[in-house]
C-alpha positions as CSV (number, residue, x, y, z in Angstrom):
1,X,-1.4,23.5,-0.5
2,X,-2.7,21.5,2.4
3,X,-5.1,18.5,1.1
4,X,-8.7,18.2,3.0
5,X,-8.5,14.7,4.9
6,X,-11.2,13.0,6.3
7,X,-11.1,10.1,8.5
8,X,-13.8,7.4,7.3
9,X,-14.6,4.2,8.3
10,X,-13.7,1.4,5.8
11,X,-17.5,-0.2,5.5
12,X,-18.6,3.8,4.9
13,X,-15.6,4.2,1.7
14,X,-16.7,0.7,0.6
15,X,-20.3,1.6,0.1
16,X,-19.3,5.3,-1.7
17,X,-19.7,5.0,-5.8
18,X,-16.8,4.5,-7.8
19,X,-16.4,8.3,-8.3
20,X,-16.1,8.8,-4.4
21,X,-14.1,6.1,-3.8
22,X,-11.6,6.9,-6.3
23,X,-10.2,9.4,-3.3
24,X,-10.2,7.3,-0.7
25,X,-7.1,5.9,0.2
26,X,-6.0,3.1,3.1
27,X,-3.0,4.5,4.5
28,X,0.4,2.6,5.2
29,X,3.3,3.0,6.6
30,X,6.8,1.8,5.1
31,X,10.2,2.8,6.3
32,X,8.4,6.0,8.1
33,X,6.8,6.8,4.6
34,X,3.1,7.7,4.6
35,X,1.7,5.8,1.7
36,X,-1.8,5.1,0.2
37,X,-3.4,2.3,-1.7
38,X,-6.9,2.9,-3.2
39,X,-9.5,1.4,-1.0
40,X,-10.9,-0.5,-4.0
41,X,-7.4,-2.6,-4.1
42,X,-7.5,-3.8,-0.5
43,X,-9.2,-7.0,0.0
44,X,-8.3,-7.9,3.2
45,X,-5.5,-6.5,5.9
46,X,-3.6,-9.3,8.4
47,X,-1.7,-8.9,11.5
48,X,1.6,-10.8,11.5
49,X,1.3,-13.9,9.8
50,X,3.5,-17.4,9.3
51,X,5.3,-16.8,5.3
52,X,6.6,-19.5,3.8
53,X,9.8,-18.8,1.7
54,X,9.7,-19.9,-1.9
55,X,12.7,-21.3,-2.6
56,X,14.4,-19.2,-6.6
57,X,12.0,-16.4,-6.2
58,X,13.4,-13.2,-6.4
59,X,14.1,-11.2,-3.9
60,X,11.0,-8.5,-3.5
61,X,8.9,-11.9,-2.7
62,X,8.9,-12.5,1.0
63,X,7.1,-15.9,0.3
64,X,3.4,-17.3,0.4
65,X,0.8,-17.6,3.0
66,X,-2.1,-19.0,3.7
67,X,-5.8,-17.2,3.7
68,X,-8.7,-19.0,4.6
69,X,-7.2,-22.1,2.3
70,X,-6.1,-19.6,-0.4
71,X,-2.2,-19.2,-0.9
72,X,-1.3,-15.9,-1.2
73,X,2.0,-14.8,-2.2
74,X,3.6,-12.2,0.1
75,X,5.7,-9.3,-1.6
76,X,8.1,-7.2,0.4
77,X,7.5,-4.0,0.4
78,X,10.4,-2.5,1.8
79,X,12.4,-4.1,-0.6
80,X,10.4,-3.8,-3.3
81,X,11.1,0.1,-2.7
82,X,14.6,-0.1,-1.9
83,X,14.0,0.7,1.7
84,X,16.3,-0.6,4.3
85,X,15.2,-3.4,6.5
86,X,14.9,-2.1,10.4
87,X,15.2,-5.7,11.8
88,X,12.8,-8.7,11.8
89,X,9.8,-6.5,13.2
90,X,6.3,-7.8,12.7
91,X,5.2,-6.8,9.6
92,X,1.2,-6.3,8.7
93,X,-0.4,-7.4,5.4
94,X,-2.4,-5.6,2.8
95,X,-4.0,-8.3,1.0
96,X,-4.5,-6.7,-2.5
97,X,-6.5,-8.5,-6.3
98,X,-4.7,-8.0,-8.9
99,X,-5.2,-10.0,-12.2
100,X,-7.9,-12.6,-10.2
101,X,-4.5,-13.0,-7.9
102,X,-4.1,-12.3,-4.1
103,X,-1.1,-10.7,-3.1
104,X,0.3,-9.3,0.4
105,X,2.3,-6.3,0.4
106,X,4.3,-6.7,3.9
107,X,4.3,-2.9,5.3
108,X,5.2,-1.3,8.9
109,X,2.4,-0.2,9.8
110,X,-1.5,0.1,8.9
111,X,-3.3,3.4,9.3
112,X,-6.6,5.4,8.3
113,X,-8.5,5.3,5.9
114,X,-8.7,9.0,4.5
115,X,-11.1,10.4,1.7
116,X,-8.7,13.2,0.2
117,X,-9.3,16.2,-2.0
118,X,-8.8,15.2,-5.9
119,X,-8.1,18.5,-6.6
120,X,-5.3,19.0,-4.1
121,X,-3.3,15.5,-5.7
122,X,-0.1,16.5,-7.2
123,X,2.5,14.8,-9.3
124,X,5.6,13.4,-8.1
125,X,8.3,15.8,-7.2
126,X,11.5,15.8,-8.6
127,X,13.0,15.5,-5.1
128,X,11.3,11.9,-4.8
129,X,13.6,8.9,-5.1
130,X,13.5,7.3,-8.3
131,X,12.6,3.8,-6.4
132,X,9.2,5.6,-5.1
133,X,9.0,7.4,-8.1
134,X,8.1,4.2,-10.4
135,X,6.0,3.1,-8.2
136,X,3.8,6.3,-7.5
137,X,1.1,8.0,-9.5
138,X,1.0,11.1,-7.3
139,X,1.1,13.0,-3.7
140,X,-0.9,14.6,-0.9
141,X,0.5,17.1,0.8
142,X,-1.0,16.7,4.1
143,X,0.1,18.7,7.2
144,X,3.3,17.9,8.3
145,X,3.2,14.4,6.3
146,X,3.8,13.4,2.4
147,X,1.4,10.8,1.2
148,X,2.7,8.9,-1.7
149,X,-0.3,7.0,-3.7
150,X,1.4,3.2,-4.7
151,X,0.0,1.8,-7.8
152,X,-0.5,-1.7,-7.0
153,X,-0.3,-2.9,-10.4
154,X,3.0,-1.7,-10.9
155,X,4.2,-2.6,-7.5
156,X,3.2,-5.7,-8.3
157,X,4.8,-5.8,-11.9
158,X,7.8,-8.0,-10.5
C-alpha cells in the first residue's frame, strides 16, 4: 500500500485545523532514515549552530544553545536512536515544545513537509529495530522510502 504524499508549504500546514494537521508531518532525515515529526511539534528549524556541552548530562544530550536569548537544550538524535555517528558533520536542528520546554533534536538532514493519507498509516513492523520501535507510533510506506513517525514526547522522555 503506497501512502498519498503531498508536498505543502509549512505556512499552508500551519493554517490547516487541528484535524488536517494531524497528517502533516516535517520530514527528517537520521542515519539515512526518513522520519517525521508532526508539524504542530516543530517550533522552529536551525542550520548548524554553536552547542555548548553540559558537563554530567547523559549521553543522548548534545548540550544547550542559544535561541533568540532562550537556552535550548540540544538532544542527539542519532544517539538517542542508537544510530551510529558518520563523523562530525553539520547537523540541523528541529526546535520542538514540549512541557513549556524548547528542545533541539540534532538530525542529518531537513526535508518536506508532506500531508499523508491517515488511512494508509500503519503500525510498526516487526522487522523495525527495537531502538526505533520505542520511539515510533507508526509508518508510511511511501514509494521506495519508509517514513517512521517519532513521538517527540517520548523521544524526549530522557
Amino acid at each position: 500500500m503506497s501512502a498519498t504524499a503531498e508536498i505543502t508549504r509549512p505556512a499552508q500546514a500551519a493554517r490547516g485545523t487541528n484535524d488536517e494537521a494531524r497528517d502533516v508531518y516535517v520530514t527528517l532525515t537520521v542515519g539515512g532514515q526518513l522520519c517525521g515529526i508532526p508539524v504542530l511539534s516543530v517550533r522552529d528549524i536551525l542550520g548548524p549552530q554553536t552547542i555548548t556541552r553540559i558537563p554530567l548530562a547523559p549521553p543522548e544530550v548534545a548540550g544547550s544553545l542559544n535561541l533568540r536569548g532562550r537556552i535550548v537544550t540540544a538532544i542527539d538524535l542519532r544517539r538517542r536512536l542508537g544510530v551510529a555517528h558518520a563523523g562530525s558533520g553539520a547537523s540541523m536542528s528541529v526546535v520542538v515544545e514540549h512541557q513549556g520546554e524548547l528542545y533541539s533534536l540534532l538530525v542529518d538532514n531537513v526535508g518536506e513537509v508532506m500531508r499523508l493519507d491517515a488511512q494508509s498509516r500503519e503500525q510498526n513492523p516487526p522487522t523495525l529495530a527495537p531502538e526505533w520501535r520505542a520511539f515510533s507510533t507508526g509508518i508510511f510506506r511511501l514509494s521506495g522510502e519508509l517514513l517512521v513517525v517519532l513521538d517527540v514526547a517520548t523521544v524526549l522522555d530522557l
